[in-house]
C-alpha positions, 0 to 999 in steps of 0.5 A: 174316400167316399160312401159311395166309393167303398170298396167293401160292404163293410166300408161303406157301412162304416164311411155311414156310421162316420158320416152320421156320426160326426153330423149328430156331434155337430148338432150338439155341440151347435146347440150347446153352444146357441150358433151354428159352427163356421164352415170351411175355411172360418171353421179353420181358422176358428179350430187354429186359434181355439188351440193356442190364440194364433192364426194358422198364418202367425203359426207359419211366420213363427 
């Protein structure tokens, strides 16, 4: 869901806070680490092999 779609006031003040949030988290980190962060699927399959050193597809074969 969402800003736009909140059904509350409250909601969509929160959906906000979390949307910019997780934007200021991404600039530092991104600047911590020197390079942008992968986005969409290489983002995926970069958090996949951060967690144990597989693919999301040698998860599935296992």
């Amino acid at each position: 869901m969402g800003i736009e779609h909140a059904p509350t006031k409250q909601g969509n003040e929160s959906a906000r806070g979390l949307r910019k949030a997780a934007a200021a988290e991404e600039r530092k980190i991104e600047a911590e680490k020197g390079s942008d962060l992968a986005k969409g699927a290489d983002r995926f399959e970069e958090r996949s092999r951060s967690s144990d050193g597989k693919s999301a597809n040698e998860k599935q074969q296992d």
